[in-house]
DOSELO-862493 format. One line per 8 residues: number of its first residue (from 0); their letters; for each residue x, y, z of C-alpha. Coordinates in Angstrom, 3 decimals. Example, Ala and Ser with C-alpha at 12.3 -4.5 7.8 and 13.67 -1.06 7.14 Angstrom:
0) AS) 12.300:-4.500:7.800; 13.670:-1.060:7.140
# end
This chain:
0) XXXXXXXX) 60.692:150.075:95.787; 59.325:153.371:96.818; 61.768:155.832:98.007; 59.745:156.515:101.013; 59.987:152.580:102.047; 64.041:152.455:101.351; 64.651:154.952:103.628; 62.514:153.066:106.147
8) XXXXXXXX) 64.108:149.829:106.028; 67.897:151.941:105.595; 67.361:153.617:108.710; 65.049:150.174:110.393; 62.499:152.185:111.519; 59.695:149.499:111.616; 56.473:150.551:111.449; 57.007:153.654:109.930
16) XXXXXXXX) 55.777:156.218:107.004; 58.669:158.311:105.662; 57.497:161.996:104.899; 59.980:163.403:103.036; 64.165:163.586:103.202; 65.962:166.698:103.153; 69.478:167.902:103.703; 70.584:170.361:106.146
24) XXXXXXXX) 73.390:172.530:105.118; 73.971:174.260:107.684; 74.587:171.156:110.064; 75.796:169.171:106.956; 73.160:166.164:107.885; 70.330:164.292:106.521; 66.875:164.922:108.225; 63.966:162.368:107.662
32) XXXXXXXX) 60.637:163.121:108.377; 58.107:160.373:109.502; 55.281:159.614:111.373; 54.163:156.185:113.196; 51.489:154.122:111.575; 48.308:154.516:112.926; 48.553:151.175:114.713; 51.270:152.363:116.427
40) XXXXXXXX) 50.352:155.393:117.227; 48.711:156.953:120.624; 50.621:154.004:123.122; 52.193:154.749:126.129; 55.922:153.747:126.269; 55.956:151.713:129.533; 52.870:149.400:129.331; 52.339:149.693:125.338
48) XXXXXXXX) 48.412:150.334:126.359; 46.738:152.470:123.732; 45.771:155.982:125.812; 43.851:158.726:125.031; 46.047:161.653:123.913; 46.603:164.731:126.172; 48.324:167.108:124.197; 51.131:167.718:121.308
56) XXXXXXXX) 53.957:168.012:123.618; 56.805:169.923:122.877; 56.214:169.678:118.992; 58.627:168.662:116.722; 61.693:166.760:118.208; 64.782:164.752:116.396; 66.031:161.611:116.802; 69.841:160.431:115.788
64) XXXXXXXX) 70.108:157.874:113.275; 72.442:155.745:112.039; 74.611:157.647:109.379; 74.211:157.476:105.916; 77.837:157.493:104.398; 79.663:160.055:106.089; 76.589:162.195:106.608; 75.154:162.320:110.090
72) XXXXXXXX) 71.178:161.551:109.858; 68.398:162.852:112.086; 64.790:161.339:112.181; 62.428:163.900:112.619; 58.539:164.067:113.894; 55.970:165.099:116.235; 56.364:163.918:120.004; 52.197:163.981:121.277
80) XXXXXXXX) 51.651:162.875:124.925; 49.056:160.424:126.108; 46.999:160.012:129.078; 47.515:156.743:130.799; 45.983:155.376:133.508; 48.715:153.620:135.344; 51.858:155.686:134.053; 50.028:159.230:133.735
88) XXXXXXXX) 50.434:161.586:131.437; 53.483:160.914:129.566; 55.192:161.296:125.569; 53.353:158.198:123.325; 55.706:155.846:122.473; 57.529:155.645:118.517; 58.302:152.651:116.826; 61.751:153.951:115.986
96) XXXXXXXX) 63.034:154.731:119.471; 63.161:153.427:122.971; 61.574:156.086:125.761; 63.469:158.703:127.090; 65.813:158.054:123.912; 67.570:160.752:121.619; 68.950:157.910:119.372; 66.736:155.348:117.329
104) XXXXXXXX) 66.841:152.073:118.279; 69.253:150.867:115.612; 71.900:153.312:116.304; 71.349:152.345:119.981; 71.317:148.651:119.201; 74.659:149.424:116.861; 76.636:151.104:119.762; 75.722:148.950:122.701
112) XXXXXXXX) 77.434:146.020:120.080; 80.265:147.815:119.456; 80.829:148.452:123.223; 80.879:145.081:123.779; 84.098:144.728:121.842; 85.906:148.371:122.140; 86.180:151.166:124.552; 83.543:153.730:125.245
120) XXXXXXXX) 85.741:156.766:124.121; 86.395:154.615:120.921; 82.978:153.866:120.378; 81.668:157.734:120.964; 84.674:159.108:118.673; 83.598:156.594:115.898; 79.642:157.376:115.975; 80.132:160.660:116.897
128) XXXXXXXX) 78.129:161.111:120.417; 79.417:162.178:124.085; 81.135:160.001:126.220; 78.628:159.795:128.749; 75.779:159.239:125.997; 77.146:155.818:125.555; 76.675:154.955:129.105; 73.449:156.439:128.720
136) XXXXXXXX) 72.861:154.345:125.271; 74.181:150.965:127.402; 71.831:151.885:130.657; 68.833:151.535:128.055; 70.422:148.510:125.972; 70.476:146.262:129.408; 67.240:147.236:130.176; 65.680:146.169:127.109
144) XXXXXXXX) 67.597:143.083:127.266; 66.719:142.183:131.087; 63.281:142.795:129.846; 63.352:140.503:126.634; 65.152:138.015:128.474; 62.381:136.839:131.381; 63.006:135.597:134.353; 66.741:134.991:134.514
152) XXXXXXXX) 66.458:134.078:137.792; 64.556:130.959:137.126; 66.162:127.204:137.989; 68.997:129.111:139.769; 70.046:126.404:142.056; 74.269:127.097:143.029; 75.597:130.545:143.187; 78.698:132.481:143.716
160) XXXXXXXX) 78.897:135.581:145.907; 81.778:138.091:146.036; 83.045:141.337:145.787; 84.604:143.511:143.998; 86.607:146.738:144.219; 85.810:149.232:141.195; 86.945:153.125:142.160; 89.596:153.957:144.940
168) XXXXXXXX) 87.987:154.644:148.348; 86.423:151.526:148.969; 84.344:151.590:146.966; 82.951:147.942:146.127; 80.182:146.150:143.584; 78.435:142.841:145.028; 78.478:140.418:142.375; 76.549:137.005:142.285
176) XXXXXXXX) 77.582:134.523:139.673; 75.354:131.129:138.695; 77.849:128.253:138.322; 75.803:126.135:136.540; 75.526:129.316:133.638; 78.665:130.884:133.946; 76.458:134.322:133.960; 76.668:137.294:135.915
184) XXXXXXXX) 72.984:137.258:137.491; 72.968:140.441:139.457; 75.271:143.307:140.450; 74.923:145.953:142.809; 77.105:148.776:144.527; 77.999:147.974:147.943; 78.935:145.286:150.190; 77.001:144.511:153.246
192) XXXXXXXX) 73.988:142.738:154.524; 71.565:145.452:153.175; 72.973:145.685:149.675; 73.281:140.970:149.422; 69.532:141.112:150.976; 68.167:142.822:147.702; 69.317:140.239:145.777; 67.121:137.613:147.803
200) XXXXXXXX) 64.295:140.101:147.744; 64.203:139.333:144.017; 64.992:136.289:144.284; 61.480:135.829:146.438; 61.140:133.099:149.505; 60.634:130.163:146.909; 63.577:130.353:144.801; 65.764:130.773:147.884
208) XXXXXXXX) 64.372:127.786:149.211; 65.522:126.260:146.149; 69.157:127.390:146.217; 71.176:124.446:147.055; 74.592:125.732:147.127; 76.638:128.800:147.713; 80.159:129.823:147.536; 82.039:132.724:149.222
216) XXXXXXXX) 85.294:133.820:150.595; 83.886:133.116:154.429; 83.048:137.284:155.013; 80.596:136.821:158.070; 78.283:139.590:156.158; 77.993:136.996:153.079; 77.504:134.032:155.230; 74.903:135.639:157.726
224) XXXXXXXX) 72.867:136.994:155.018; 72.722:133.618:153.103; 71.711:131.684:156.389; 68.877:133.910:157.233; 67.422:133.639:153.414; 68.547:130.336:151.911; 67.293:127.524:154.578; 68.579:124.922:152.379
232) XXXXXXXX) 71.356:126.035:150.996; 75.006:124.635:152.142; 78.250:127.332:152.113; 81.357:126.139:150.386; 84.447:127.878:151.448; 86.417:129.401:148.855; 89.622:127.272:148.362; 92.055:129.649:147.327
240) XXXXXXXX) 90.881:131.872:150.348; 91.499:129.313:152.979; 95.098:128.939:150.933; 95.695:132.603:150.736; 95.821:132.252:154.950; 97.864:129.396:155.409; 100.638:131.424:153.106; 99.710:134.760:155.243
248) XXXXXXXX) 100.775:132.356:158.087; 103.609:131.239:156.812; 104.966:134.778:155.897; 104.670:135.773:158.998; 106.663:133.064:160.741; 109.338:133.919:158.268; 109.106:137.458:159.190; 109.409:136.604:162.787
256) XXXXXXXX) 112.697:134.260:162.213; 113.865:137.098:160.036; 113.615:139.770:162.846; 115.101:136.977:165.248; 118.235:136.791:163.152; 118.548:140.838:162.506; 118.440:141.383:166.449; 121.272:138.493:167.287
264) XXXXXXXX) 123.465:140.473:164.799; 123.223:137.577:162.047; 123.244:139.575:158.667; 124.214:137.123:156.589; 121.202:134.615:157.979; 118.924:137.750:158.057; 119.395:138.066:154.735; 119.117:134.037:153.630
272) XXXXXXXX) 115.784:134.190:155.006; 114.631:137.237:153.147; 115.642:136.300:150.274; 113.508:133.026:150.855; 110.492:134.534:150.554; 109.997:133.475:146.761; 110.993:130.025:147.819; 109.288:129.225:150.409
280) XXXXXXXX) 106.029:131.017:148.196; 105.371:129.084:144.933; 104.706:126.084:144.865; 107.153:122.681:144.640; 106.229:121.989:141.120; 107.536:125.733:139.846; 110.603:126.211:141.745; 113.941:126.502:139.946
288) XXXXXXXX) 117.339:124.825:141.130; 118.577:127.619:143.134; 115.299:127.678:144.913; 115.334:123.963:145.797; 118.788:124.253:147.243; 117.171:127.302:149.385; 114.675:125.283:150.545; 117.245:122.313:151.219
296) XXXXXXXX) 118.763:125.216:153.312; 116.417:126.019:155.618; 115.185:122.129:156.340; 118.650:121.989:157.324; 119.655:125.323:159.459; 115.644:126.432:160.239; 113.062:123.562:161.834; 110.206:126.066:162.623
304) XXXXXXXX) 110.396:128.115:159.508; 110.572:124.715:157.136; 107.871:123.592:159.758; 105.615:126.024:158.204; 106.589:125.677:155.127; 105.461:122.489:155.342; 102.504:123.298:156.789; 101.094:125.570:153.795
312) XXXXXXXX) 101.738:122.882:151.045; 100.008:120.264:153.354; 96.716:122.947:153.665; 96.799:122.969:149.586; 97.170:119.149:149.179; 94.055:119.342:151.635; 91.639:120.944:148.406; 92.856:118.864:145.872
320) XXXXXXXX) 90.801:116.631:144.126; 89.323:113.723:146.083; 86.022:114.581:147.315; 84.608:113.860:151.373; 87.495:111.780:152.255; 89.861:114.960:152.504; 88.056:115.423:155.759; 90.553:113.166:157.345
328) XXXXXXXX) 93.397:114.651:155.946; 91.605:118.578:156.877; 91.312:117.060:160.348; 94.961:115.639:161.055; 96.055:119.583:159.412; 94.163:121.064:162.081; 95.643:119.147:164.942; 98.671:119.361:163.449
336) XXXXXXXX) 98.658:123.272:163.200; 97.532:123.222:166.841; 100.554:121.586:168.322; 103.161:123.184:166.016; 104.318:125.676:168.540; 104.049:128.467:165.585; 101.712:131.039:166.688; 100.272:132.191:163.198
344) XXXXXXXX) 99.394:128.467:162.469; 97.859:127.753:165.987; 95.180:130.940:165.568; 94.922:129.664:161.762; 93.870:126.721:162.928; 91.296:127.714:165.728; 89.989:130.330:162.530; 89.338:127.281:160.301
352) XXXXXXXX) 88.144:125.345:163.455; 84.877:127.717:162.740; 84.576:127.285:159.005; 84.889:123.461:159.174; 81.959:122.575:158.138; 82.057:125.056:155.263; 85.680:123.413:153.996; 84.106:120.425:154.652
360) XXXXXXXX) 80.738:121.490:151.712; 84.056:122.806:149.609; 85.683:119.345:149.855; 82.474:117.180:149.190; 80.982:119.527:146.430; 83.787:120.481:144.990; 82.706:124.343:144.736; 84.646:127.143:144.693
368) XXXXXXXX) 84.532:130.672:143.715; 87.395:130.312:140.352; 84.176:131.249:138.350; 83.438:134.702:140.476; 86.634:135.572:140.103; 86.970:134.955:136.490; 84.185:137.541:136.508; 85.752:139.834:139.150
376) XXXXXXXX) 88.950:139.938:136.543; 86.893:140.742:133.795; 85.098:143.176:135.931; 88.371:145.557:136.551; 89.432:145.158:133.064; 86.492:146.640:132.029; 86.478:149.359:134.713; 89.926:150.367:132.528
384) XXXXXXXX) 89.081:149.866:129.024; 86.064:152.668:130.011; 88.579:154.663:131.656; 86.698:155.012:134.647; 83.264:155.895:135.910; 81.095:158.885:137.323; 78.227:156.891:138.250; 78.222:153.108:139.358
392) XXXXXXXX) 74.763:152.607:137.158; 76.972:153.389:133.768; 79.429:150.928:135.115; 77.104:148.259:136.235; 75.045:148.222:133.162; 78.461:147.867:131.207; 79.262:144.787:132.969; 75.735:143.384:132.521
400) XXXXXXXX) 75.862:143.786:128.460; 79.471:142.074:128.879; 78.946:139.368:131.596; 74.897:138.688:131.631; 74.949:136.567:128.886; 72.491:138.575:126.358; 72.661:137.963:122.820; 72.751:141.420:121.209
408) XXXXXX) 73.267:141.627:117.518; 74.587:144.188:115.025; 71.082:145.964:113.084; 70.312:144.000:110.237; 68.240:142.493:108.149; 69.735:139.067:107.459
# end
């Protein structure tokens, strides 16, 4: 094999003619000159048309390689500009490197895999680049991939919706999840009607026609949106949401007994029922001995406070498995919270009273939002393995390459 076609396929170039190879000693690197083929040559980088060229551009310009050895390796050559007639004037495209790139696309390719499974500072001290380059390197990666991939949009038919909280300051990322995939599908600072619209802007009129169902945590900004732009789709209450307020309730009847007891002078009973709190929390099946004899405690010496107790583990047994006939038992809750005489129940139950038929999707579907979260989880980890963010795009596109379900592979030629 020709030395000129080694260092090709050692550097995967692709349609490529290798110049010459010199070393710099000065910078201590390897510089490869090369030129594109002529098929390849005079394209514009956006369409791939073949354009008429304008002018030789800046001149010579250097692209970073992946290293040979130890030895940091440079692909050199000239960088013309074409005239095209839907993207203007603009530098022809190279078979080596993606547009607007200072990397080839192997060494692009290489750290956008190794991102995947380390942290950005890691990967920039091991390949020797900025910080921020590999956010820049992972911007490009995602795009490339969103592009290779299609429509990815295509057959959605149920979908998550949620948010997320990535930097102090409120400051949130929409995220919608398909549950049939398990894929992040889109992600987008914000969280609001505006920002949830865009997403059914790309989704277009017919595909969210076609959305049957929907999950959320029951934010009016989620459900509004999704009413206006997915005619056919039902809303499933998040479970663990509606649970989340029935033990919000319930903490704050105990906080009321508490302050009850502190004001009639009863320490010792003040401090029972704080200590409780653990108690009357978790749930039956995880509760150790001296926890059941706390309980045992307060059915005895408390009736309201063991009234809502009861009440919270009666709103879970309402979303566990047994499909539309839990209406019943969702109905006799709500009456029941209504006439308990505990104030935090009764507005809990005139709350739920206007996401019934929402619970009522949740229990017949059997839909919830565990899969969003999952994401959401994954979502801050990654927010600290990067060790934080100056722009949301560098973020997003992270969680993409993570969470979009693209197949990226290590450069090679096996």
């Amino acid at each position: 094999m020709r030395s000129s076609s080694l260092w090709a396929k050692l550097l995967d170039l692709g349609a490529t003619v290798v110049e010459s190879v010199d070393f710099d000693d000065l910078d201590e690197s390897v510089i490869v000159s090369v030129r594109a083929r002529r098929g390849a040559r005079r394209r514009c980088p956006r369409c791939r048309r073949r354009c008429p060229g304008f002018d030789r551009g800046a001149g010579r310009r250097r692209w970073r390689a992946l290293d040979v050895g130890v030895l940091r390796t440079f692909v050199e050559a000239d960088a013309p500009r074409v005239s095209c007639p839907e993207h203007g004037v603009i530098v022809a495209s190279v078979p080596w490197a993606r547009h607007d790139s200072g990397h080839t696309r192997a060494f692009d390719d290489m750290a956008a895999w190794l991102v995947r499974f380390t942290s950005k500072s890691a990967v920039g001290e091991l390949l020797r680049i900025a910080w921020r380059t590999v956010g820049a390197i992972v911007i490009r990666v995602v795009a490339d991939a969103d592009a290779a991939a299609g429509d990815r949009l295509a057959g959605v038919r149920r979908i998550g919706i949620d948010e997320v909280s990535y930097r102090r300051g409120h400051k949130y990322l929409t995220v919608v999840v398909d549950h049939d995939t398990g894929n992040l599908l889109w992600i987008k600072p914000g969280r609001d009607k505006k920002t949830l619209s865009e997403f059914f802007d790309l989704l277009g009129a017919d595909r969210c026609a076609a959305i049957d169902l929907v999950s959320a945590d029951g934010a009016d900004w989620i459900a509004d949106v999704v009413g206006l732009r997915c005619p056919n789709a039902k809303l499933c209450m998040d479970p663990f949401h509606v649970v989340v307020w029935g033990q919000d309730a319930l903490d704050l009847v105990r906080r009321d007994v508490w302050n009850t007891a502190r004001r009639n002078g009863s320490t010792a009973g003040a401090r029972r029922i704080r200590d409780s709190r653990f108690a009357l929390w978790k749930n039956p099946g995880n509760l150790t001995d001296r926890q059941r004899i706390r309980l045992a405690e307060i059915a005895e010496t408390n009736k309201p406070l063991y009234r809502a107790y009861l009440l919270k583990e009666q709103l879970r047994e309402v979303f566990a498995p047994g499909g539309p006939e839990r209406a019943d038992l969702l109905d006799a809750w709500l009456a029941w919270a209504s006439r308990s005489k505990l104030a935090p129940f009764v507005d809990l139950a005139r709350r739920m009273r206007r996401y019934r038929g929402d619970i009522i999707n949740t229990l017949t579907y059997q839909l919830s939002n565990a899969r969003v979260e999952s994401i959401n989880t994954k979502i801050r980890l990654l927010t600290r393995i990067a060790f934080g963010f100056k722009s949301p795009d560098a973020l997003t596109a992270l969680v993409r390459l993570h969470l979009g379900g693209y197949d990226l592979t290590l450069p090679s030629r096996n």
